[in-house]
C-alpha positions as CSV (number, residue, x, y, z in Angstrom):
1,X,123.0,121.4,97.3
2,X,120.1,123.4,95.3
3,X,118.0,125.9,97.4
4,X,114.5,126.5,95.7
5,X,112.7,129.6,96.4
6,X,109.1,130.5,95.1
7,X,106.5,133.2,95.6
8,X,106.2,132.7,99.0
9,X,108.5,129.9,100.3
10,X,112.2,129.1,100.4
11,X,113.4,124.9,100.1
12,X,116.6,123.8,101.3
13,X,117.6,120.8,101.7
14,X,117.5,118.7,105.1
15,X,121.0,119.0,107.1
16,X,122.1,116.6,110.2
17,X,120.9,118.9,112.7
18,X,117.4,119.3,111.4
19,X,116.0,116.6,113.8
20,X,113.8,118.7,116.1
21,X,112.3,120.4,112.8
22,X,111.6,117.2,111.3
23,X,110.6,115.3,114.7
24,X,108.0,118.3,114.4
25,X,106.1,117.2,111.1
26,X,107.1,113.5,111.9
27,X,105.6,113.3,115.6
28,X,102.7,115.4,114.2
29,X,99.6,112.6,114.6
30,X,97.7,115.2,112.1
31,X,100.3,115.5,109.5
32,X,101.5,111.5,109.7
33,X,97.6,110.7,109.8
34,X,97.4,111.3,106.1
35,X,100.5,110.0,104.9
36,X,101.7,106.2,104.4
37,X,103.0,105.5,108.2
38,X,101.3,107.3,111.1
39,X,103.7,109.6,113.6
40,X,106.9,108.5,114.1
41,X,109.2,109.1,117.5
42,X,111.9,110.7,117.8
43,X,114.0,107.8,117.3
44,X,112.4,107.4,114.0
45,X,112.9,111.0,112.8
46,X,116.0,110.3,113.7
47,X,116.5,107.5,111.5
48,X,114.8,109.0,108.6
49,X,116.5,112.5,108.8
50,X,120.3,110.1,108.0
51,X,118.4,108.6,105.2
52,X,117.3,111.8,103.9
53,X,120.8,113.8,104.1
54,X,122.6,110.2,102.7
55,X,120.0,110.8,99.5
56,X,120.9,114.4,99.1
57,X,125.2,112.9,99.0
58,X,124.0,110.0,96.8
59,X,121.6,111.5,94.3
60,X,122.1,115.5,94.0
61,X,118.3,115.4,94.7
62,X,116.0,114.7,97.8
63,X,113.6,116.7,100.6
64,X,113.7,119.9,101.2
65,X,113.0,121.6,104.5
66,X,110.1,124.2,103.6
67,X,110.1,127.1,105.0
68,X,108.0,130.3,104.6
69,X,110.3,133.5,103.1
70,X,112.1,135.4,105.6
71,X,111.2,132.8,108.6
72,X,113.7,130.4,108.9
73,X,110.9,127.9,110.7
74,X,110.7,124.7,109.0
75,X,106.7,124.4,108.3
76,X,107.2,121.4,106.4
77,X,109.1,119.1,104.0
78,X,108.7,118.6,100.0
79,X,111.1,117.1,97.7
80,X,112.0,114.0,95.8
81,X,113.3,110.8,96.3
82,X,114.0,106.9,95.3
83,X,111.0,105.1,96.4
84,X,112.0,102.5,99.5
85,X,109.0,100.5,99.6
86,X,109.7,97.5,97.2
87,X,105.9,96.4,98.5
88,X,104.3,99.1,96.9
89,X,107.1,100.3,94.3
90,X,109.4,100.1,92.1
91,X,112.3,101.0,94.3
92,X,113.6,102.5,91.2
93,X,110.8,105.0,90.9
94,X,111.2,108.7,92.0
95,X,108.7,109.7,94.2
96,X,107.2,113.4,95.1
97,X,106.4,113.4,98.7
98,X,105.5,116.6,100.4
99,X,103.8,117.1,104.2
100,X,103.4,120.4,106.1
101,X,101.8,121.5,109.5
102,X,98.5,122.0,109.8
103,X,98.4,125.5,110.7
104,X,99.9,126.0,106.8
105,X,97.1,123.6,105.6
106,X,94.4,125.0,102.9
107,X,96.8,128.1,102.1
108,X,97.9,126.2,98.6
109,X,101.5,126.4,99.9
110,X,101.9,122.1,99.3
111,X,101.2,123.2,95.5
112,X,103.5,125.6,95.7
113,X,105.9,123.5,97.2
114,X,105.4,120.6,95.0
115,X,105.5,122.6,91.9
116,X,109.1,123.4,92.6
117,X,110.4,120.0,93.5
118,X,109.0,119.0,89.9
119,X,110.5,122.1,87.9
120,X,113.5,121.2,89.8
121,X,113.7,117.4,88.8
122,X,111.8,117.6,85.6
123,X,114.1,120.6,84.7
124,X,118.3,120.4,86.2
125,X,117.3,117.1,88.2
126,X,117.3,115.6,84.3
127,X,114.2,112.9,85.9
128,X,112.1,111.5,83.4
129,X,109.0,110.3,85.4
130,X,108.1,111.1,89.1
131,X,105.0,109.1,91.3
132,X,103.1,110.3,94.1
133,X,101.6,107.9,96.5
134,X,98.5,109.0,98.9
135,X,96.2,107.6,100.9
136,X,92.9,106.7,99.3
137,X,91.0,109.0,101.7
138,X,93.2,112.0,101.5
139,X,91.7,114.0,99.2
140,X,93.2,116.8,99.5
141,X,96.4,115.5,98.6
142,X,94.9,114.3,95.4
143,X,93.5,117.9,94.7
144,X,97.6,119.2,95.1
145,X,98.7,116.0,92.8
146,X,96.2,116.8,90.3
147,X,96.5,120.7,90.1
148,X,100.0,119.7,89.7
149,X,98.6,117.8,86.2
150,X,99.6,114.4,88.1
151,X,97.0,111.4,86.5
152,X,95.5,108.8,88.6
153,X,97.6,105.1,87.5
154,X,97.3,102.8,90.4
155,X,94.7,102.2,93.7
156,X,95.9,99.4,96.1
157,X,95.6,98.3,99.9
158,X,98.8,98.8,102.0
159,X,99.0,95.8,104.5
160,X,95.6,94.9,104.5
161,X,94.9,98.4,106.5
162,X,95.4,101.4,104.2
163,X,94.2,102.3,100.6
164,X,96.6,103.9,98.8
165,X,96.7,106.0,95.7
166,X,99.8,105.8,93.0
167,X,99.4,109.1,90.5
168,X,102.5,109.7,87.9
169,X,103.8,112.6,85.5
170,X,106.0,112.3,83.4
171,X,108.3,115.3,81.7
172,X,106.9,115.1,78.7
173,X,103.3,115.8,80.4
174,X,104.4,118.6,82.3
């Protein structure tokens, strides 16, 4: 499985015993805030971390645990993957999704991240088109997707509680 490395950070991909790094992000009520579900237990990690290591077998591509060079401390998780909502999706869609601690928050390291997921699946991943779904209110996240030269293709309400955000590149945009 690929390991990306960039100026300052090293992605590898999620293994089985990554469940108390992942719990980490996943139980963080800051980091899951922003994102699609709010903070998962432990339980859930659990389940999500199988799901994430059966994509990796399946696909050759997934998340990566992020990590900053020469600390093997997982700060956070970037990668790609099949999207899994059929509500809000094409489950046929690839999707960037990226989330990282808040003390690594404003540093420019979820660019950084991101920008190497997409080299990687635009590049040796052979993907044509990758999403990126955030909530309407996150802007910060929208500042990453469009630094990332991501465009703005869909707004919609998530369960009649969120507002979400659907931006899309494609490889020949990149």
């Amino acid at each position: 499985m690929t390991v990306l490395t960039t100026q300052r950070l090293t992605l590898r991909p999620f293994a089985a015993d990554d469940l108390d790094a992942l719990a980490r992000i996943y139980g963080n009520a800051e980091v899951m805030a922003i994102r699609k579900y709010g903070a998962l237990t432990r339980e859930q990690t659990a389940v999500k971390l199988d799901k994430i290591v059966a994509h990796w077998k399946a696909h050759g591509f997934g998340m990566w645990a992020v990590s900053e060079q020469g600390d093997d401390t997982v700060i956070g998780e970037c990668g790609l993957r099949y999207t899994d909502d059929p509500e809000d999706n094409d489950p046929t869609e690839i999707e960037l999704s990226y989330g990282l601690l808040p003390s690594h928050w404003g540093k420019g390291l979820a660019t950084e991240a991101a920008r190497a997921a997409l080299d990687f699946g635009f590049g040796p991943g052979g993907i044509e088109r990758v999403i990126a779904i955030a909530q309407g209110q996150n802007t910060g996240s929208h500042r990453v997707l469009e630094k990332l030269g991501m465009e703005l293709v869909r707004r919609w309400r998530y369960d009649d509680k969120v507002d979400l955000v659907q931006y899309a590149l494609t490889q020949a945009d990149d």
